[in-house]
Structures are given as C-alpha cells and as structure tokens.
SEDOKE-237093 format. One line per 2 residues: number of its first residue (from 1); their letters; for each residue x, z, y of N, C-alpha, C. Coordinates in Angstrom, 3 decimals, m for minus. Layout:
// residues N
NUM = a = X:Z:Y:X:Z:Y:X:Z:Y; ...
***
This chain:
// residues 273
1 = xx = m150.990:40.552:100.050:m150.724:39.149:99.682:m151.810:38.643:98.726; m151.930:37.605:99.354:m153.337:36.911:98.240:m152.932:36.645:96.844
3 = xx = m153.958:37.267:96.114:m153.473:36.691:94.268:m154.149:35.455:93.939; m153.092:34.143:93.813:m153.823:32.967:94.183:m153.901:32.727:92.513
5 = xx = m153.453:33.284:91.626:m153.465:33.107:90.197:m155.121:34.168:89.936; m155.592:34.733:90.307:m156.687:36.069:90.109:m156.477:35.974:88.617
7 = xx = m156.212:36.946:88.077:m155.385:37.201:86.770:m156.728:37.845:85.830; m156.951:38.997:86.909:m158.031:39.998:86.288:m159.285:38.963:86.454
9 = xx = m159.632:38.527:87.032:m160.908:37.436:87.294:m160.795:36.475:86.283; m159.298:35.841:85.843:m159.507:34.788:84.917:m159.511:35.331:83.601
11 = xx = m158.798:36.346:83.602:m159.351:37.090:82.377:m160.737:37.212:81.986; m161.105:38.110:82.710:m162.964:38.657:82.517:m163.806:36.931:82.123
13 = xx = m163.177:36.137:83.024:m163.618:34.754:82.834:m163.814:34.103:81.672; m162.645:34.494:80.851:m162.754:33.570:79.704:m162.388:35.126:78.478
15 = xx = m162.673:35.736:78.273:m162.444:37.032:77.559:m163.480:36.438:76.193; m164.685:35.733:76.541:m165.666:35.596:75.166:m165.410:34.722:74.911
17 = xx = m164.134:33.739:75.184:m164.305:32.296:74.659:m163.276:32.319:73.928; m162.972:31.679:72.827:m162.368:31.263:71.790:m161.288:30.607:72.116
19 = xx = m161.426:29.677:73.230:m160.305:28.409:73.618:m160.920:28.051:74.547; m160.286:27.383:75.741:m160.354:27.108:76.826:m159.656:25.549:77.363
21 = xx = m160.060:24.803:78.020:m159.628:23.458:78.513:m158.995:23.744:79.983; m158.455:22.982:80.290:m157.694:22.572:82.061:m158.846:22.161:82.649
23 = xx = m160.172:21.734:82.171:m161.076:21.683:83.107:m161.744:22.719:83.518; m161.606:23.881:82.176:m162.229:25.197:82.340:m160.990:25.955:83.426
25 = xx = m160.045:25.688:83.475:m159.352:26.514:84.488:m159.601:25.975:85.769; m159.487:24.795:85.876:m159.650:23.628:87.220:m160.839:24.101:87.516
27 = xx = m162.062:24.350:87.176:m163.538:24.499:87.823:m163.608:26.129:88.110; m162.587:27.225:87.149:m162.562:28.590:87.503:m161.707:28.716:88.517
29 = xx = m161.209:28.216:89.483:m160.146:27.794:90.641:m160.720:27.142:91.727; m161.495:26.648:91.015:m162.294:25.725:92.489:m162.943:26.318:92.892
31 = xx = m163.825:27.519:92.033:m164.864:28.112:92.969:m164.321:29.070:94.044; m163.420:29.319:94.481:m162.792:29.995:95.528:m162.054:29.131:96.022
33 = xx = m161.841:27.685:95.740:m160.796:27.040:96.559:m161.749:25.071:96.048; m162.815:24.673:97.159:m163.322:23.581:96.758:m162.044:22.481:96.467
35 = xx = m161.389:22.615:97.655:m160.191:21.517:97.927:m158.870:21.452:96.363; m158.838:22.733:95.881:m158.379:22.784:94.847:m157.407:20.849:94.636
37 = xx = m156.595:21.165:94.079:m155.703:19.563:93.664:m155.626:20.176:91.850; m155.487:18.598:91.171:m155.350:19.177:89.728:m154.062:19.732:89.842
39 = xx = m153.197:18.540:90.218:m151.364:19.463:89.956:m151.032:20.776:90.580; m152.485:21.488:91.465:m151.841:22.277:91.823:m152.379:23.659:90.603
41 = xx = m153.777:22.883:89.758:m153.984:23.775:88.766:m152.849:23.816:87.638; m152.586:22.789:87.656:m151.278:22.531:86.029:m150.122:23.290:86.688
43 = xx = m149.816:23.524:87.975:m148.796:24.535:88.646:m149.051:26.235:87.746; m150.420:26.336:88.630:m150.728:27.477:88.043:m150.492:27.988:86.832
45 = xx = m150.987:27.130:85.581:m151.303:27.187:84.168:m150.016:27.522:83.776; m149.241:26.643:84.549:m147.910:26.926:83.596:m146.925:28.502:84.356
47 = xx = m147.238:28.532:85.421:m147.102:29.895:85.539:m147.982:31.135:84.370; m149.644:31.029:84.746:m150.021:31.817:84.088:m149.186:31.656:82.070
49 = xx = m149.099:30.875:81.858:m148.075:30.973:80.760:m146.852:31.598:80.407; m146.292:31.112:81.120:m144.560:32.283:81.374:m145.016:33.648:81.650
51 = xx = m145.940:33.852:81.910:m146.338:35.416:82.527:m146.722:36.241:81.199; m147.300:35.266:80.504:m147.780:35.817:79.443:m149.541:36.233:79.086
53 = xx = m149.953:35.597:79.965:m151.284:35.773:80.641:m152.346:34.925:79.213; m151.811:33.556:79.153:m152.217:32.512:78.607:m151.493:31.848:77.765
55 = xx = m151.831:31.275:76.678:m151.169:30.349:75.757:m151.724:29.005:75.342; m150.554:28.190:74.835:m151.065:26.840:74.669:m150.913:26.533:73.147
57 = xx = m152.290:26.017:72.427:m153.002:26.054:71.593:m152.888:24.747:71.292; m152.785:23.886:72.166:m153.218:22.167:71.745:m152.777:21.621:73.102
59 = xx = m153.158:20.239:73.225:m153.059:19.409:74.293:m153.776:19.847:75.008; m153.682:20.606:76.332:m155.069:20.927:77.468:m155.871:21.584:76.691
61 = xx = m155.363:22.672:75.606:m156.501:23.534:75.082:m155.702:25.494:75.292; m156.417:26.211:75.531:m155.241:27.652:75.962:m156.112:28.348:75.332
63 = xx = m155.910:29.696:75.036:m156.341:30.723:74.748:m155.517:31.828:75.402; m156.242:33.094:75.870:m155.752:34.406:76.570:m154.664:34.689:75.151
65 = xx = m153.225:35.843:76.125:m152.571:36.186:75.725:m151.095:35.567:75.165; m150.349:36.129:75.114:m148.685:36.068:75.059:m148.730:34.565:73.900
67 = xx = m147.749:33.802:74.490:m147.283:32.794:73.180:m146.340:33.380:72.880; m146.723:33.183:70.863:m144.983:33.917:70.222:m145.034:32.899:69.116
69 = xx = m143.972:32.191:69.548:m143.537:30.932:68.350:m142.985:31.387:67.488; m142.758:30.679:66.611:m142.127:31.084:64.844:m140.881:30.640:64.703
71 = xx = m139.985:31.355:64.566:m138.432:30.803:64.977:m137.841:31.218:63.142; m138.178:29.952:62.492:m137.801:30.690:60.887:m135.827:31.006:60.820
73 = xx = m135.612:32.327:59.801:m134.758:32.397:59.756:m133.431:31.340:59.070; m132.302:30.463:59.361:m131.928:29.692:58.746:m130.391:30.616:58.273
75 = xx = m130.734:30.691:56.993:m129.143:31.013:56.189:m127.953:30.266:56.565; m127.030:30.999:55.881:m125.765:30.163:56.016:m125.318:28.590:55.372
77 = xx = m126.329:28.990:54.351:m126.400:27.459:52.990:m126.965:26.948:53.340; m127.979:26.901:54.283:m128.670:25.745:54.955:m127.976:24.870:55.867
79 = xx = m127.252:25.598:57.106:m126.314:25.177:57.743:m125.319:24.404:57.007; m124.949:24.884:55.751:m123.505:24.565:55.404:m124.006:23.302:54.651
81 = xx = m125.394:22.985:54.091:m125.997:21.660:53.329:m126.385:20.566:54.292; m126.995:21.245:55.503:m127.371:20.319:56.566:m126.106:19.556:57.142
83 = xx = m124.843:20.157:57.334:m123.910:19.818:57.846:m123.742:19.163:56.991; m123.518:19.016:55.393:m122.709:18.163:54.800:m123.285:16.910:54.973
85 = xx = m125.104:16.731:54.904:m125.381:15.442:54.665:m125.701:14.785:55.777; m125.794:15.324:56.991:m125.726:14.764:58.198:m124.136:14.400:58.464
87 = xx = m123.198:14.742:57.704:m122.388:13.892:57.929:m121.900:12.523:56.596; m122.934:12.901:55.815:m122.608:12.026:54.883:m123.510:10.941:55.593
89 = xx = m124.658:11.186:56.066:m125.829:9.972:56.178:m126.153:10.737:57.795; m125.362:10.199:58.661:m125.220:10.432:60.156:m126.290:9.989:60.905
91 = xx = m126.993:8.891:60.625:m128.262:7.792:60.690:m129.250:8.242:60.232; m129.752:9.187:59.387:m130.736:9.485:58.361:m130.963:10.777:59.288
93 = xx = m132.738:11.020:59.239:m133.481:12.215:59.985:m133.932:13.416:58.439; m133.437:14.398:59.008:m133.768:15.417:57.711:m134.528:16.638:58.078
95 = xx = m135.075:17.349:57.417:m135.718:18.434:57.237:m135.526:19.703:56.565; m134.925:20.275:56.791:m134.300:21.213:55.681:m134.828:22.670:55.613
97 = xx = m135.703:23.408:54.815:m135.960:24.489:54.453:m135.497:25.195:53.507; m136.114:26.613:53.430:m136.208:27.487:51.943:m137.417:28.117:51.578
99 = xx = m137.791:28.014:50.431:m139.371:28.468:50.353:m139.577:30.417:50.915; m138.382:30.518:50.865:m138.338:32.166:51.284:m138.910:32.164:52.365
101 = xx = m138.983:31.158:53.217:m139.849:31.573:54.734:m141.357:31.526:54.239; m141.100:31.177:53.287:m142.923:31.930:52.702:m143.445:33.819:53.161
103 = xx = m142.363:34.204:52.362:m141.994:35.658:52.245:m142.940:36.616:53.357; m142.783:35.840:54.741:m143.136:37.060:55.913:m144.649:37.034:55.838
105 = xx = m145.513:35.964:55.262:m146.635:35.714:55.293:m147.522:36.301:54.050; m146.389:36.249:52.411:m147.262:36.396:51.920:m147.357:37.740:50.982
107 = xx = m148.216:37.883:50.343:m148.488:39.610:49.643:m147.271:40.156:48.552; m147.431:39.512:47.920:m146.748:39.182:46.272:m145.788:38.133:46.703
109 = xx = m144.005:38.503:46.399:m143.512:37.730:46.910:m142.589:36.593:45.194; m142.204:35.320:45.156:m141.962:35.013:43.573:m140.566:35.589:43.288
111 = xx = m140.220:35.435:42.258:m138.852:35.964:42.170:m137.637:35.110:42.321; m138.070:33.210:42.312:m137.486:32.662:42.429:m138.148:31.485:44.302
113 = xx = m136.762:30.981:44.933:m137.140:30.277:46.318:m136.133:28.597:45.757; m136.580:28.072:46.566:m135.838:26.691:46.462:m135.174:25.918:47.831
115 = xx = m134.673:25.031:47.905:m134.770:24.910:49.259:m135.273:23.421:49.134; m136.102:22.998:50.474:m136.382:21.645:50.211:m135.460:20.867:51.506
117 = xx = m135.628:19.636:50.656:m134.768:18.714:51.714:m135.628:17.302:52.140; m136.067:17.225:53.305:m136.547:16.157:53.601:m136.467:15.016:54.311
119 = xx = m136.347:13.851:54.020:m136.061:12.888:54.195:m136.247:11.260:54.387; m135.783:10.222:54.729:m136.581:8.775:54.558:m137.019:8.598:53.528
121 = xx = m138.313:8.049:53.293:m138.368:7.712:51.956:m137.698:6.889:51.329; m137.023:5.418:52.338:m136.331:4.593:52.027:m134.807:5.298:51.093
123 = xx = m134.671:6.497:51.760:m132.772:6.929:51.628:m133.417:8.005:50.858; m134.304:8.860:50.362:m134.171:9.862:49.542:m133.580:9.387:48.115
125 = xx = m133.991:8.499:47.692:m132.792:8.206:46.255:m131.296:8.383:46.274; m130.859:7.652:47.609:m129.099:8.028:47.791:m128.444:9.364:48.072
127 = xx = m130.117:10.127:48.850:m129.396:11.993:49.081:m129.823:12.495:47.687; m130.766:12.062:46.510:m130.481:12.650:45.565:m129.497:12.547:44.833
129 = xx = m129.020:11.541:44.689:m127.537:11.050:43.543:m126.554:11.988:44.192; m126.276:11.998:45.909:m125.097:12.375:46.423:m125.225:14.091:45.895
131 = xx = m127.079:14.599:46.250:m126.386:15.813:46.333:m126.421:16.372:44.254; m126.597:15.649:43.591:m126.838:15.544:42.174:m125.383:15.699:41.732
133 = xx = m124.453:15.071:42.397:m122.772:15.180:42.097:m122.436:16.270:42.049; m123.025:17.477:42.755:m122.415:18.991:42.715:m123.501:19.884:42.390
135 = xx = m124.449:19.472:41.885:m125.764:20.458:41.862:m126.565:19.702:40.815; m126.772:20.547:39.775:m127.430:20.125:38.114:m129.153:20.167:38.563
137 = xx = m129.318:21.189:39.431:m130.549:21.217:39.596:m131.222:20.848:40.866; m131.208:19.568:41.407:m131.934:18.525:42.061:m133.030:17.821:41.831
139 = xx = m134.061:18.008:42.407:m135.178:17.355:41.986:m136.195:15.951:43.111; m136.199:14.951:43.032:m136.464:14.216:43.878:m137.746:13.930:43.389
141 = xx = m138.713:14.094:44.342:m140.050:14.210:44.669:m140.638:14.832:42.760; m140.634:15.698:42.812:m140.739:16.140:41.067:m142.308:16.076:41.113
143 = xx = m143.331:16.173:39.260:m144.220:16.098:39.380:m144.651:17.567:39.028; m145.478:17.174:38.890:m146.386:18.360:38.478:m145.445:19.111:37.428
145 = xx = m145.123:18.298:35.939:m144.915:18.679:34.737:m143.315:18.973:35.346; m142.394:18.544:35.458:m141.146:18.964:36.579:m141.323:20.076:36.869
147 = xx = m142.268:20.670:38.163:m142.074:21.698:38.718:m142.360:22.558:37.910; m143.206:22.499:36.184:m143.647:23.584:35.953:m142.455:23.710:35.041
149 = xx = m141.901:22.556:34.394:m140.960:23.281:33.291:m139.443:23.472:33.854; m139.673:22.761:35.007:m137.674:22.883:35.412:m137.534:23.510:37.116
151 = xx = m138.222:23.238:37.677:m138.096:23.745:39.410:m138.570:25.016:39.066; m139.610:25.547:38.443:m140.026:27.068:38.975:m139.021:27.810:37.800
153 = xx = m138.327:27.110:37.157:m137.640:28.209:35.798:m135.973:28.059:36.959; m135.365:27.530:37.774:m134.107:27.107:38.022:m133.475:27.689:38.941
155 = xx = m132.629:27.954:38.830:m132.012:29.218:40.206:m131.047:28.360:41.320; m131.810:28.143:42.760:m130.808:27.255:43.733:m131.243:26.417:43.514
157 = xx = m132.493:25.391:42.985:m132.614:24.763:43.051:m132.819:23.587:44.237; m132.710:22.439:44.492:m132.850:21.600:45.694:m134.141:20.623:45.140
159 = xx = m135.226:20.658:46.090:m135.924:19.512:46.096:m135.653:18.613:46.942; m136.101:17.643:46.463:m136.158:16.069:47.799:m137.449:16.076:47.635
161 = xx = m138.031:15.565:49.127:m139.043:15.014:49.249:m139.142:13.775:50.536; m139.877:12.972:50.471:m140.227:12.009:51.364:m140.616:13.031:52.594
163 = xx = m139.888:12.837:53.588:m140.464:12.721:55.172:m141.605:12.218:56.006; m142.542:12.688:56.094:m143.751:12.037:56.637:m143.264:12.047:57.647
165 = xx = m143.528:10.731:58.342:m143.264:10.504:59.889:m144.194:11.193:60.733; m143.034:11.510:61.771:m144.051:12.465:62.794:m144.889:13.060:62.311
167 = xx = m143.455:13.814:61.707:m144.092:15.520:61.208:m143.223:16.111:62.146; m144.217:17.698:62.325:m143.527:18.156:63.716:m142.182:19.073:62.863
169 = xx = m140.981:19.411:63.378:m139.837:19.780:63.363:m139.085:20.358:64.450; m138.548:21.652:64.557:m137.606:21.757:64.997:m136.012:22.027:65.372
171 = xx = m135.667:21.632:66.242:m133.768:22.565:66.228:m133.612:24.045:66.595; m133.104:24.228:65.139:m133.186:26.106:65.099:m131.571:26.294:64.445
173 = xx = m130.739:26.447:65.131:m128.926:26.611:65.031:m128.623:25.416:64.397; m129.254:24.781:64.975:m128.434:23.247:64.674:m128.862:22.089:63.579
175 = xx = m129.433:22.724:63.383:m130.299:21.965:62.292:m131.777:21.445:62.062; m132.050:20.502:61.836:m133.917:20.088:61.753:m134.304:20.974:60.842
177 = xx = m135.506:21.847:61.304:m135.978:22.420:60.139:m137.601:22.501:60.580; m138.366:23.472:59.459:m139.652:23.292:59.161:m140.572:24.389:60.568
179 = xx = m141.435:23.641:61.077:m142.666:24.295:62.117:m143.419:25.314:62.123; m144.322:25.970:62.175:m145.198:26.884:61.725:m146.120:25.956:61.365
181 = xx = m146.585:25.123:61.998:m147.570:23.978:61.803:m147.194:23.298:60.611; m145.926:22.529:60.399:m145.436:22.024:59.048:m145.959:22.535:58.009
183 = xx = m145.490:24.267:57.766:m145.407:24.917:56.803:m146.969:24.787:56.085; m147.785:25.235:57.193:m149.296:25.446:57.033:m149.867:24.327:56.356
185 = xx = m149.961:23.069:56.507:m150.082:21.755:56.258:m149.481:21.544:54.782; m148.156:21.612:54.826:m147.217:21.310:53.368:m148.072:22.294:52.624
187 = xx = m148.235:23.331:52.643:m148.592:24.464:51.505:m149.715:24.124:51.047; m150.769:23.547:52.310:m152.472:23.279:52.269:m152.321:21.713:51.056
189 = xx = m151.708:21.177:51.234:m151.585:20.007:50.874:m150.245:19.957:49.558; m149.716:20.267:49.191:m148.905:20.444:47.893:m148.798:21.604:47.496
191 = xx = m149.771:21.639:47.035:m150.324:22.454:45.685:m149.635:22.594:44.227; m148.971:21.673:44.013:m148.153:21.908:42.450:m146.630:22.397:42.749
193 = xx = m146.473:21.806:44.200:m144.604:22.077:44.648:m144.680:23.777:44.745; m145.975:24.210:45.936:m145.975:25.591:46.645:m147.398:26.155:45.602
195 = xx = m146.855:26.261:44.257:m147.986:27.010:43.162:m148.063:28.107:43.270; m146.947:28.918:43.664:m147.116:30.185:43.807:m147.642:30.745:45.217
197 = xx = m147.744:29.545:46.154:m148.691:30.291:47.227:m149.963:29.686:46.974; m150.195:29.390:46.382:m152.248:28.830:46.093:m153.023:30.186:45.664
199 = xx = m154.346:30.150:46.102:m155.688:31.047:45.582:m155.597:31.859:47.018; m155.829:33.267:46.634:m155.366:34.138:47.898:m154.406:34.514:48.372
201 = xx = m152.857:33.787:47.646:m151.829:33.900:48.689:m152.006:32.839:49.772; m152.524:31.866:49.440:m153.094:31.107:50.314:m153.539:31.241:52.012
203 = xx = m154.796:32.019:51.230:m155.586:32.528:52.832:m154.725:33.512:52.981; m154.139:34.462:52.621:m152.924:35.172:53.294:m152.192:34.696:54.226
205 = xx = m151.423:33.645:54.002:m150.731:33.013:54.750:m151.315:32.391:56.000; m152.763:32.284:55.674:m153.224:30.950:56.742:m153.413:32.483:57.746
207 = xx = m154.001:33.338:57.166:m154.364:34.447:58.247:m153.520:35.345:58.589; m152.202:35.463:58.369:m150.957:36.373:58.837:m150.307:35.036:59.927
209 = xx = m150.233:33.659:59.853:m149.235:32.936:60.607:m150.485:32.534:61.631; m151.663:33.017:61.625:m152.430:33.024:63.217:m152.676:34.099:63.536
211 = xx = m151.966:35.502:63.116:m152.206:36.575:63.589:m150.807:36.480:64.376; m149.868:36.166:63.884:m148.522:36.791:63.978:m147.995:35.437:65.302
213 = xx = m148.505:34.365:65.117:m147.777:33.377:65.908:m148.380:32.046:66.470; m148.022:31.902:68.063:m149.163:30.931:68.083:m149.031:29.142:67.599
215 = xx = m150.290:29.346:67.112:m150.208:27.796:66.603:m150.798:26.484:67.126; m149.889:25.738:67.352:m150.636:24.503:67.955:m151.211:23.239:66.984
217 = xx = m152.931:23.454:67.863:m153.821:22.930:66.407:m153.943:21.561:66.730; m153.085:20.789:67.934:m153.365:20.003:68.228:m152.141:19.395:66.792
219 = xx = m150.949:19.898:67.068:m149.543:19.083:66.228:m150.284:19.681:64.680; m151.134:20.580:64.263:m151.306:20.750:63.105:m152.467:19.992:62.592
221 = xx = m153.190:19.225:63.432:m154.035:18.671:62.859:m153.890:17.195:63.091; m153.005:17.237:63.841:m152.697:15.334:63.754:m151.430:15.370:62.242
223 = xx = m151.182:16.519:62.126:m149.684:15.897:60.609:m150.738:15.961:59.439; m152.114:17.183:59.911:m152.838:17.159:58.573:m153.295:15.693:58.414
225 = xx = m153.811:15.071:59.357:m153.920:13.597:59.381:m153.189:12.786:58.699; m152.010:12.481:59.171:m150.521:12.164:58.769:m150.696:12.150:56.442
227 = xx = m151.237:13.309:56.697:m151.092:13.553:55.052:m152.593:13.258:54.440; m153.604:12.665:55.314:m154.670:12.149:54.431:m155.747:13.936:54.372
229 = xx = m155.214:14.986:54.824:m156.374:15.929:54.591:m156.592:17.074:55.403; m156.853:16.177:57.074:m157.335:16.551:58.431:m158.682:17.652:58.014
231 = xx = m159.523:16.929:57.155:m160.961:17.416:57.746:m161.150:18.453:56.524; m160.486:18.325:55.633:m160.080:19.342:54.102:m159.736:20.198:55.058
233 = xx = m158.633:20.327:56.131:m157.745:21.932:56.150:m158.851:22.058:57.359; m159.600:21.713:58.012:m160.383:21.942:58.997:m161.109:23.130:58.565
235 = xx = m162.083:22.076:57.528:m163.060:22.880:56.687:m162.431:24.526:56.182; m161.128:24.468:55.924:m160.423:25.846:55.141:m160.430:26.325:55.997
237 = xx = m159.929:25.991:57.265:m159.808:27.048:58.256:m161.202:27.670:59.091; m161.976:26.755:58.923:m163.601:27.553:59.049:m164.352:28.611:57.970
239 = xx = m163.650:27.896:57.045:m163.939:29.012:55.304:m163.482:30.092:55.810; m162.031:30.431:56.848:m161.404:31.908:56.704:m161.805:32.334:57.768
241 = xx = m162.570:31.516:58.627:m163.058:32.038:60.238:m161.658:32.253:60.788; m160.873:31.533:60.812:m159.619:32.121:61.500:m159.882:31.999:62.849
243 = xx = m159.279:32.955:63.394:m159.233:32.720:64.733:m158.319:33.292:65.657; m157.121:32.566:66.621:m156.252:33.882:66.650:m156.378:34.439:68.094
245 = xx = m158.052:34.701:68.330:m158.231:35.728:69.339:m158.140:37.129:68.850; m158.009:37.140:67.808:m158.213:38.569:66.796:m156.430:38.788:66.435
247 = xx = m155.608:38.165:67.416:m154.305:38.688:67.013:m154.150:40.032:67.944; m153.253:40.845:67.701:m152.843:41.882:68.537:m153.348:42.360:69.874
249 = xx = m152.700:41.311:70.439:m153.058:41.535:72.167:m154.388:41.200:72.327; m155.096:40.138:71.451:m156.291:39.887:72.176:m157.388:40.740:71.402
251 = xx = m156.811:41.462:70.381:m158.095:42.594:69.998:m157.661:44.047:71.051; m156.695:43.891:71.876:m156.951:44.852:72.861:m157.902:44.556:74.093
253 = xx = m157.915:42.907:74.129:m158.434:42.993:75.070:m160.371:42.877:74.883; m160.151:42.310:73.591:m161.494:42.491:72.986:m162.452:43.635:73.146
255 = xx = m161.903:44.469:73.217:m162.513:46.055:73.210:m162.639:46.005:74.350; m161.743:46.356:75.162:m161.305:46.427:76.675:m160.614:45.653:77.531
257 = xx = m161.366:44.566:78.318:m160.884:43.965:79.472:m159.806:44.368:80.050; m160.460:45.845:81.221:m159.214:45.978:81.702:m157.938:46.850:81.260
259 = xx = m157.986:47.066:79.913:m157.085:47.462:79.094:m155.912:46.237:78.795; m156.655:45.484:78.678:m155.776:43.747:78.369:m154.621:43.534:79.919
261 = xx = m155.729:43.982:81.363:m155.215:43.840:82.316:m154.187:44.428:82.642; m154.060:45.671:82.295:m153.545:46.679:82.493:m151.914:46.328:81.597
263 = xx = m152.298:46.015:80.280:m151.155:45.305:79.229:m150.036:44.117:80.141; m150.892:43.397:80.908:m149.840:42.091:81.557:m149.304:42.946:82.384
265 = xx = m150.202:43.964:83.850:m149.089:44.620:84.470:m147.889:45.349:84.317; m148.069:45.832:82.760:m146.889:46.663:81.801:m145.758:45.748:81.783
267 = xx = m146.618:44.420:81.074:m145.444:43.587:80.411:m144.771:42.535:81.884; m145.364:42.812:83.281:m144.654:42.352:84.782:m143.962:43.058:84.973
269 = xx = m143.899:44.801:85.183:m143.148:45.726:85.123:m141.616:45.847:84.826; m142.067:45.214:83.174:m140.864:45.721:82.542:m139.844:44.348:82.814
271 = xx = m140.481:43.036:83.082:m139.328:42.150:83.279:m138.972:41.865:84.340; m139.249:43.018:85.515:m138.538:42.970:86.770:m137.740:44.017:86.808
273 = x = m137.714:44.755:85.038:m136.408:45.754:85.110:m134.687:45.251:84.724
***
C-alpha cells in the first residue's frame, strides 16, 4: 500500500529546520504528486499531527515531533472560588490561577504561592470588595511597595488583576484558567507581582516550558503584543537561543534520523494495542 503521508522522507526533509510552513509541506508533496490540491495537504498535516509525527507551533508554522500541551494542575480552592464568583458575577470573564504552577518550571521553589484572579477592568473593583468580605488579604492590582511589604509576607493571599483582552485561556475542570503562553508573557512582563521568578529563575522557566511543552508562538506573541513588549520577549528568547527542537524527541532525532523514525513506528504500535 502506498505511503501517501512518506513519513520517513518528510522527516529526513525537514530534520535541519527549526520550523516549517504549509507551503514547505505543500511543495514537499508536490514533488511526487504535481496535481497535489492544498486541502488535500491540510488533510494530510492534520493527520501527520494526531500521529505524532508533527506539531503546531503557530498559524501554518510546525515543527517535527509529538505535541504535549500544558494542562496546569487546578486545586480544589480554585474550583470552589471560581464557582463562587461566576455565580456572583455570571456576566463577568475570569482567569483564575496559583503561582504554584510556577513550581514545575522552576529551580528554587518560594515558600509562599498566591492565587491570582483575573478580570474586567471595568468590574475588578466590585470582585475586590466582594471577595474582601471574607478574605483580609486581597489585593487589587497592588504596587510594587504592596507586593513587597504585604503580598509576598501573606499566607492565601488573592490578587486582582485587570484582564487583558484576548489573552489566551483555557477550560481545565471547569474553570478559565492560565495558558502556557499566558504564563510565559505575565512572568516576562510583571516583574514586581512574579519577583521571585526574575534573574535566572527566569530563563529557567523560559527553557524548561519549551523543553517540556509545545508552545504556540503565534498566541504568545500576539498577547506579548497585547501587553506593549512583543519585540522585548522576542529579543529574550533569542538571548536564551531557545529552541524547542532540542526537546526530548527531537534530540533523538537530532543525532539519528532513523532513530526518530523508528520512535513514531513504536509510538503506531503501541496505539493499535
């Protein structure tokens, strides 16, 4: 039976490249098939994806090897806070974290986490008062001098912060919560809130959450936008050479091609068991 995907061919194909376009797959397809149709390449792509072959990086941008998204862990108090104020303010879009999802990324972990809550800017004054009624230590958009003498000394504490629109988010047990992309961005960009991840917990983080998970640089660099410092986190991420062909699977295949090849037939194997 013909291998109309050529797996091992598109591999070897793009093995030295960094990132790859739908035109780079569309023209590696055509040369064995002139007549080629685009939808029948975007067929393909998204097969070679589910397979595990290829991943998606950006809008029409892929790189070789398995996508593994970041599914942060959500506690029970998150659930049980999200629920309350989505039913207090049913209308209102929220964001709800804990700085502990720092933790998997970084070296030195603090002794104290917070959780943040994010929100309209219009309505963050009314979720601070509401959630201020049962909780002494609430802080709505705090400053600098705030976080240093009362948020980093306070146990359970809740921040508010303004919601940047179309910031990316997702539903993880029921609740809006924070991206891999979010996280990366918020940390790069609030510096006095996330003090204890600045210097080299920093590049820690930036280089464990593109080793460990794939990131899409398309949603991370339009929110860095969003926040005024696109071409700042650009620049950082060229400072660390990140790159996440150097994650796991693709430093196997780095060494060895058909070692990489050999890896997808394992991982076809096992999910037709």
């Amino acid at each position: 039976m013909k291998d109309i995907y050529q797996i091992e061919k598109l591999i070897k194909r793009f093995e030295n490249k960094t990132e790859f376009s739908t035109k780079d797959v569309f023209l590696f397809f055509q040369n064995t098939d002139s007549d080629i149709k685009k939808d029948t390449v975007l067929r393909r792509i998204s097969v070679l994806i589910k397979k595990g072959i290829i991943k998606r990086v950006g809008n029409g941008i892929y790189q070789l090897g398995q996508e593994i998204n970041y599914k942060p862990i959500i506690e029970k108090k998150l659930i049980t806070l999200y629920t309350k104020l989505n039913k207090k303010f049913p209308f209102l879009n929220f964001c709800i974290w804990n700085t502990k999802q720092f933790n998997e990324f970084m070296l030195h972990q603090p002794f104290r986490f917070y959780i943040i809550v994010e929100t309209e800017k219009d309505s963050s004054e009314y979720v601070f008062h509401f959630l201020k009624q049962e909780n002494k230590e609430v802080y709505l958009n705090p400053d600098k001098t705030e976080i240093n003498n009362y948020v980093s000394f306070a146990d359970n504490a809740i921040v508010i912060k303004d919601l940047i629109s179309e910031a990316p988010i997702l539903k993880q047990e029921n609740i809006s919560t924070i991206t891999i992309e979010k996280i990366l961005v918020d940390v790069f960009c609030d510096i006095n809130l996330f003090a204890a991840q600045q210097g080299s917990e920093l590049e820690m983080i930036f280089r464990t959450a593109f080793e460990k998970y794939t990131i899409n640089k398309t949603k991370l660099f339009r929110y860095s936008d969003r926040r005024k410092r696109r071409k700042e986190l650009k620049e950082f991420i060229q400072y660390l050479q990140i790159n996440e062909k150097y994650n796991k699977l693709n430093k196997l295949k780095k060494g060895i091609t058909e070692a990489f090849f050999y890896w997808y037939k394992a991982l076809e194997l096992r999910n037709e068991d």
